[in-house]
VOBA-1610 file (N, C-alpha, C; in pm, whole numbers, padded with zeros to 5 digits, always signed):
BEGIN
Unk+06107+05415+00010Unk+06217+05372-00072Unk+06270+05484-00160Unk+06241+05577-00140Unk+06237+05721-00208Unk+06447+05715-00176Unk+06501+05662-00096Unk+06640+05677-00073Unk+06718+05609-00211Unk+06621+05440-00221Unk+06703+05437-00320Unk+06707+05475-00470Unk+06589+05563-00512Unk+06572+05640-00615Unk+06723+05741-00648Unk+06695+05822-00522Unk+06781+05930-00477Unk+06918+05840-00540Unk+06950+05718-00451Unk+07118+05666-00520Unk+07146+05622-00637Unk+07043+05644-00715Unk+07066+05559-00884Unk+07130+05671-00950Unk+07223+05623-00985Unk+07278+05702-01108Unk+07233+05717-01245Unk+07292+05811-01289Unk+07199+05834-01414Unk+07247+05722-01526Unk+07395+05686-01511Unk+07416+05528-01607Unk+07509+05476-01525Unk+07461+05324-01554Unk+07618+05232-01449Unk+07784+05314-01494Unk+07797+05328-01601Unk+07865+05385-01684Unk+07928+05477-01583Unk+07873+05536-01524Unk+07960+05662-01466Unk+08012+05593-01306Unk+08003+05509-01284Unk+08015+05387-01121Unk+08099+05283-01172Unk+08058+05269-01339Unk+08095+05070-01339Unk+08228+05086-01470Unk+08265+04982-01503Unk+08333+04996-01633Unk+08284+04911-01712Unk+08274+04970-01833Unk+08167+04985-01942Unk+08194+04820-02020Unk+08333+04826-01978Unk+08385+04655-02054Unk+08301+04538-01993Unk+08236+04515-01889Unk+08175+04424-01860Unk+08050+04377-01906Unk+08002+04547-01934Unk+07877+04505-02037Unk+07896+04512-02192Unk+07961+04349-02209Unk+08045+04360-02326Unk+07917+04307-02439Unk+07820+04343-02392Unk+07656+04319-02535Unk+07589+04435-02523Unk+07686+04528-02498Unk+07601+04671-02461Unk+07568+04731-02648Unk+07628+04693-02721Unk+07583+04726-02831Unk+07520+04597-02910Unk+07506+04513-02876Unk+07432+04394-02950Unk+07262+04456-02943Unk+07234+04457-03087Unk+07078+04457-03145Unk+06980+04385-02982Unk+07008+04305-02945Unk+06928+04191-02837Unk+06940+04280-02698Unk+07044+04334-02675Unk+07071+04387-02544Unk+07057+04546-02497Unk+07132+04617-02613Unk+07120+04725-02596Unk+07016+04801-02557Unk+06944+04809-02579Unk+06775+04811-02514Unk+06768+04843-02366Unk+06784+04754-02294Unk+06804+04731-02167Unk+06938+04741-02062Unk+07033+04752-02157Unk+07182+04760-02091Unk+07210+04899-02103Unk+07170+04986-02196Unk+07159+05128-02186Unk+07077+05218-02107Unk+06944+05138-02089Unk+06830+05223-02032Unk+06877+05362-01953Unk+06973+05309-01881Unk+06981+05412-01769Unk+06859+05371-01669Unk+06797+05244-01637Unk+06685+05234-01591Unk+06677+05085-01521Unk+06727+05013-01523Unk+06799+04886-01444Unk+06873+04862-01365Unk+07026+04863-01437Unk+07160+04826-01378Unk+07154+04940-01272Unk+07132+05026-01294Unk+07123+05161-01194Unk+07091+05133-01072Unk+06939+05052-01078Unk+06882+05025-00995Unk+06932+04943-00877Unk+07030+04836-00950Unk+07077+04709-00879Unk+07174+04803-00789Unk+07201+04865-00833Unk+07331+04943-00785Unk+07270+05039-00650Unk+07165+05107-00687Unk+07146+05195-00610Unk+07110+05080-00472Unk+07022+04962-00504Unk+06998+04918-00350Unk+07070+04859-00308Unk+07188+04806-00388Unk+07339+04776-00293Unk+07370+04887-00235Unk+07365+04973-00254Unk+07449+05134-00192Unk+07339+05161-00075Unk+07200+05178-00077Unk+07109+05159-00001Unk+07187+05039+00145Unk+07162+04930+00091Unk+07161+04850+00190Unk+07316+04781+00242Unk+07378+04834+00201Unk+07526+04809+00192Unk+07572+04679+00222Unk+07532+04594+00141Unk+07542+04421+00226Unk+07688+04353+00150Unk+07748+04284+00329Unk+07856+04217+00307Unk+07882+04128+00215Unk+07782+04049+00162Unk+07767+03899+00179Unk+07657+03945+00030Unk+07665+03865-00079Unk+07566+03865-00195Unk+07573+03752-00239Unk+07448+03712-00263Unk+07424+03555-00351Unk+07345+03599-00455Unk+07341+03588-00607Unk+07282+03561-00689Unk+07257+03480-00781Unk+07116+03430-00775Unk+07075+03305-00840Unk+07033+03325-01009Unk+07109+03287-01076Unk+07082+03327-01197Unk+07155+03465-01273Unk+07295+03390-01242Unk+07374+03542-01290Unk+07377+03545-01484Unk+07372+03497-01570Unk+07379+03501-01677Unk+07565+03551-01676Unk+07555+03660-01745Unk+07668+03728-01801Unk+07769+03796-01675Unk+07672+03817-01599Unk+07721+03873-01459Unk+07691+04019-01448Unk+07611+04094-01537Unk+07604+04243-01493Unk+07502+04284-01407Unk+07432+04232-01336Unk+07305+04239-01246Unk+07335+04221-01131Unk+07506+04142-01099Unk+07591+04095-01024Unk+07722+04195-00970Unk+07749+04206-01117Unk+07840+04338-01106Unk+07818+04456-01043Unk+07703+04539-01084Unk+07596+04612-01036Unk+07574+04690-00900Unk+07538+04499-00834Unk+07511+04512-00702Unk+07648+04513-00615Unk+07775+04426-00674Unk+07877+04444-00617Unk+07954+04609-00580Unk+07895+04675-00707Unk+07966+04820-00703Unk+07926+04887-00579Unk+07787+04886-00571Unk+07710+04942-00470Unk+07765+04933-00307Unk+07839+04797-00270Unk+07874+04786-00130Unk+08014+04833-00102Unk+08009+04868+00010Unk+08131+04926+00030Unk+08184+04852+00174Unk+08121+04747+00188Unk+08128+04635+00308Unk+08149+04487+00232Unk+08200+04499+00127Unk+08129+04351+00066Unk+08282+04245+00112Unk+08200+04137+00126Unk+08327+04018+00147Unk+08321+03863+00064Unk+08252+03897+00047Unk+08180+03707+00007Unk+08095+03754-00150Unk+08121+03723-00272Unk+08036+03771-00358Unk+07986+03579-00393Unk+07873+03560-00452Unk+07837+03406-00514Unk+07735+03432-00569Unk+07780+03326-00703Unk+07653+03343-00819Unk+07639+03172-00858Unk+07523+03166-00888Unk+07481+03015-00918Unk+07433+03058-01081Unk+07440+02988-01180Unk+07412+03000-01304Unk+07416+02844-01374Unk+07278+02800-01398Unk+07291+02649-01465Unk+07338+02667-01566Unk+07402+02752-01674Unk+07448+02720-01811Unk+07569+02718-01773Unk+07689+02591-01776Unk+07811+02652-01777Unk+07904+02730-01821Unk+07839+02772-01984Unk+07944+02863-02023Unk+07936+02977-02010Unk+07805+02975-01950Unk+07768+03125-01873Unk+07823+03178-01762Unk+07841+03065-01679Unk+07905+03104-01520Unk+08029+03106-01570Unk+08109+03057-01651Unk+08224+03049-01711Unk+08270+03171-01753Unk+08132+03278-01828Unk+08178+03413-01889Unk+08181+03515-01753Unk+08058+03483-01648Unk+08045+03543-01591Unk+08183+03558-01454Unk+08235+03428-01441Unk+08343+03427-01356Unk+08496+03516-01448Unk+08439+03500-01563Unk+08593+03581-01663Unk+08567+03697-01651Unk+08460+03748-01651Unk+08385+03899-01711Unk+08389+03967-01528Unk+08381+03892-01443Unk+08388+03988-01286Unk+08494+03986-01236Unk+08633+03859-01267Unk+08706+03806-01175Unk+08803+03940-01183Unk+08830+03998-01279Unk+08902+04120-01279Unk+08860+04243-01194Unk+08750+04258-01193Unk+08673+04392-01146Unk+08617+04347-01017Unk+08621+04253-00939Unk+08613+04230-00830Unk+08709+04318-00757Unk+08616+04371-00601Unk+08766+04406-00501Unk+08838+04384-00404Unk+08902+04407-00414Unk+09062+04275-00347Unk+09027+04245-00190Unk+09035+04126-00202Unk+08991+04116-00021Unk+08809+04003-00073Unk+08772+04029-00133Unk+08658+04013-00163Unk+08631+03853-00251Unk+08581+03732-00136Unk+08583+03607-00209Unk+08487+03585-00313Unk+08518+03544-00417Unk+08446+03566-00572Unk+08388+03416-00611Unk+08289+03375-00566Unk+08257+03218-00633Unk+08179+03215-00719Unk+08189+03207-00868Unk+08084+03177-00966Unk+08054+03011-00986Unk+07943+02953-00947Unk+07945+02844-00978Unk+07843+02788-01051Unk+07851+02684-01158Unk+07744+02595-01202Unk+07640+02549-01177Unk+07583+02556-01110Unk+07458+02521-01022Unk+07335+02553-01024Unk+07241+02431-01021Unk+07095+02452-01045Unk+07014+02430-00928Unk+06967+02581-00875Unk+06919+02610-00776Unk+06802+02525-00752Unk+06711+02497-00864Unk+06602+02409-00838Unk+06629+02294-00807Unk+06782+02230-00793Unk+06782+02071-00746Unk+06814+02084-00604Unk+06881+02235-00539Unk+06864+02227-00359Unk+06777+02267-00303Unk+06793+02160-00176Unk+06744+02183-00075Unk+06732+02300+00018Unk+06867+02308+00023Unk+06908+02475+00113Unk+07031+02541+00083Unk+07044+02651+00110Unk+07189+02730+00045Unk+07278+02704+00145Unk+07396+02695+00116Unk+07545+02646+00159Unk+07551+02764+00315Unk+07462+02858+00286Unk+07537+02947+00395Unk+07431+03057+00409Unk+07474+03190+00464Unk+07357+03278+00479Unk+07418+03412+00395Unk+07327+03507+00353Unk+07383+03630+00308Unk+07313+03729+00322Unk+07348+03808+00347Unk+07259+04000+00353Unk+07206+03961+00205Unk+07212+03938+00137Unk+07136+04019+00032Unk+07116+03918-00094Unk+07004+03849-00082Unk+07020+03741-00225Unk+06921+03807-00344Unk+07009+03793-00460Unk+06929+03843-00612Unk+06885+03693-00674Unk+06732+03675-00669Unk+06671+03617-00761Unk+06636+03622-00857Unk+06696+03570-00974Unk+06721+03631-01114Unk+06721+03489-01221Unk+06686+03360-01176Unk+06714+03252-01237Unk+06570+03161-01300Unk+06567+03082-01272Unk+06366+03035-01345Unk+06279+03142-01316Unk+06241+03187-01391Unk+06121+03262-01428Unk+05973+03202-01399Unk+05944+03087-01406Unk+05793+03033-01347Unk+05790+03052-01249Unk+05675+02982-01215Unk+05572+03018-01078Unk+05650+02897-00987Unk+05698+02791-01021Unk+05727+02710-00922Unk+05891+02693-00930Unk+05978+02753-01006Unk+06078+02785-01009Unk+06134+02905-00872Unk+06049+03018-00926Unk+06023+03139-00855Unk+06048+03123-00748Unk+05947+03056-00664Unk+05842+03009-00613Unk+05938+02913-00454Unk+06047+02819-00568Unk+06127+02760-00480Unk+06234+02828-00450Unk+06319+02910-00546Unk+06417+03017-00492Unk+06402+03127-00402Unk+06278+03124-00419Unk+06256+03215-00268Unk+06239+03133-00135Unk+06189+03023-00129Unk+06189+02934-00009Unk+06338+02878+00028Unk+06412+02898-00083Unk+06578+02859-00028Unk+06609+02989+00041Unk+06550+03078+00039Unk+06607+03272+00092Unk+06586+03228+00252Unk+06478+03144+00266Unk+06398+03156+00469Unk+06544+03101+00548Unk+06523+03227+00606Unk+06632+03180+00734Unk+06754+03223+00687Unk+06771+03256+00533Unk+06948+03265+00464Unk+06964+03373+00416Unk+06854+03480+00402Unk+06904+03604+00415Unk+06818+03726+00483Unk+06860+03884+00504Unk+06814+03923+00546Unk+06731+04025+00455Unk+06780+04050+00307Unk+06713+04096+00208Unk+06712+04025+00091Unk+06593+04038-00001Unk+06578+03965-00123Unk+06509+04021-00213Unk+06600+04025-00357Unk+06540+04122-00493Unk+06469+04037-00576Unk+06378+04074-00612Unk+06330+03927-00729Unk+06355+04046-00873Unk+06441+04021-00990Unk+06438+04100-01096Unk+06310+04038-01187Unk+06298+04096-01307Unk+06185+04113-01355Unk+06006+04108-01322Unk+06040+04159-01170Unk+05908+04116-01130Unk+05776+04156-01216Unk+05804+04307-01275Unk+05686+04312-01374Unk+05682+04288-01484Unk+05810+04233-01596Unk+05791+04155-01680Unk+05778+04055-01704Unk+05750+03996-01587Unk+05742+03780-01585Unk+05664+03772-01477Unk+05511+03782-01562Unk+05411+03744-01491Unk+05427+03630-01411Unk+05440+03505-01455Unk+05463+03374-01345Unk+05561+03413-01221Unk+05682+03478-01247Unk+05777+03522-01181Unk+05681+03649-01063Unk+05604+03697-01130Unk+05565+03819-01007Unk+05425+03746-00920Unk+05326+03659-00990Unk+05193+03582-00911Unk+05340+03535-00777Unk+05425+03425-00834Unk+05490+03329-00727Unk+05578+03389-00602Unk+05615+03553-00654Unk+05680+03640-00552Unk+05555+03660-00396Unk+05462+03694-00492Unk+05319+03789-00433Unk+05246+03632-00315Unk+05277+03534-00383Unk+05220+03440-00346Unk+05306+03401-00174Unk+05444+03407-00231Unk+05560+03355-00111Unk+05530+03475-00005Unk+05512+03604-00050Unk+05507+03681+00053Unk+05405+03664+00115Unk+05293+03658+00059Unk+05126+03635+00103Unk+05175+03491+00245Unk+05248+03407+00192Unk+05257+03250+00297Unk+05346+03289+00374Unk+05454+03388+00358Unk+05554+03396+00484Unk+05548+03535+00511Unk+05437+03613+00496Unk+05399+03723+00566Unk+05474+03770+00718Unk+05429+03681+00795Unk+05511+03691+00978Unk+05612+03662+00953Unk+05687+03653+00861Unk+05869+03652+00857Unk+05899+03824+00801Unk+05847+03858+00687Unk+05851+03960+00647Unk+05789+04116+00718Unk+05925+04206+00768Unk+05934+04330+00739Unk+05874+04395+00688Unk+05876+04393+00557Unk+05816+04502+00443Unk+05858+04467+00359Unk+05759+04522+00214Unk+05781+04475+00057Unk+05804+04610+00004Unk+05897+04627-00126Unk+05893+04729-00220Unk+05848+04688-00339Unk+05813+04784-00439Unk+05858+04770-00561Unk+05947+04890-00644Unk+06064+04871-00700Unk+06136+04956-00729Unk+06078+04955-00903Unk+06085+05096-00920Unk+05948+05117-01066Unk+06111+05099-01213Unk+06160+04995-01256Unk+06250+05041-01311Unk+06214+04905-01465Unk+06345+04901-01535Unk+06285+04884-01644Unk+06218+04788-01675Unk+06226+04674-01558Unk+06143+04584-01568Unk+06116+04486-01463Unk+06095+04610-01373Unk+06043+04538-01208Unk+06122+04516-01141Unk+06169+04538-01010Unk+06245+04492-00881Unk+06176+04492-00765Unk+06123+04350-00718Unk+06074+04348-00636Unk+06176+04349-00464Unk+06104+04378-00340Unk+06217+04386-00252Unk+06118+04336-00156Unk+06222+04218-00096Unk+06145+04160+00047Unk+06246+04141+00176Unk+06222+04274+00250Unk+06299+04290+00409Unk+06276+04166+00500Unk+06346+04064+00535Unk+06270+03976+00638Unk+06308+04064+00775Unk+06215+04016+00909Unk+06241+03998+01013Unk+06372+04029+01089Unk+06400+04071+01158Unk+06511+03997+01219Unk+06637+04065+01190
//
């Protein structure tokens, strides 16, 4: 994975526009929205893996979303699920501009833990939404069969979040390719399926 080291930039900042990460100076955020050590990351394995098609579960604000959108240079289909509505609400205001043209943009309301299965399939789903072990746990069992790569964010700061990753891979092992871990500010796990 040494490639996607190589594609991280040294800040989204110099790829992204800076207005989206509009808590980049809030006391709570700045921390992490500056690192130079995250958003980078999201970015570099979109550019890595160049995927058409992105689903992310648990977009908050949308910059983990944004991120990964910059990175493709194939992209067609962007979708984010976010149970707070006024979140998917900021997050559909805060991308719908900086999206690129040609490129279908769905931010929607939705709580991944009440489906069954995802609407459709995608290169590349970001798991980014419940943090427990059985939250985790089920957003990755909505991924089987619906995509061909999958990020889990904070894998090393949300212990429940990293046992339930380690656990899904351990049970669907013969589906899975190969695992990474990308060393950044607070874990990116990566699971290649099959196929």
């Amino acid at each position: 994975m040494k490639e996607i080291y190589q594609l991280k930039p040294n800040s989204i900042f110099e790829v992204g526009a800076e207005e989206v990460f509009f808590e980049r100076e809030d006391d709570n955020h700045k921390d992490y929205i500056n690192s130079g050590d995250l958003y980078e990351y999201y970015y570099a394995i979109s550019k890595y893996y160049n995927p058409d098609t992105i689903l992310e579960i648990g977009t908050r604000n949308g910059y983990s979303l944004y991120s990964l959108m910059l990175g493709s240079t194939t992209l067609k289909k962007v979708v984010g699920y976010e149970l707070d509505e006024e979140l998917s609400s900021a997050t559909r205001e805060n991308l719908s501009s900086h999206c690129p043209e040609n490129v279908e943009l769905d931010i929607q309301a939705s709580d991944s833990q009440k489906m069954d299965s995802l609407d459709d399939s995608y290169r590349l789903i970001h798991i980014d939404g419940d943090k427990t072990y059985n939250g985790t746990y089920h957003d990755l069992e909505l991924t089987l069969g619906k995509a061909r790569i999958v990020i889990v964010g904070n894998f090393v700061s949300e212990k429940s979040a990293r046992e339930a990753t380690l656990r899904f891979t351990y049970d669907n092992k013969d589906l899975i390719k190969r695992t990474s871990l990308i060393e950044s500010h607070s874990g990116i796990y990566i699971i290649e399926y099959r196929g």
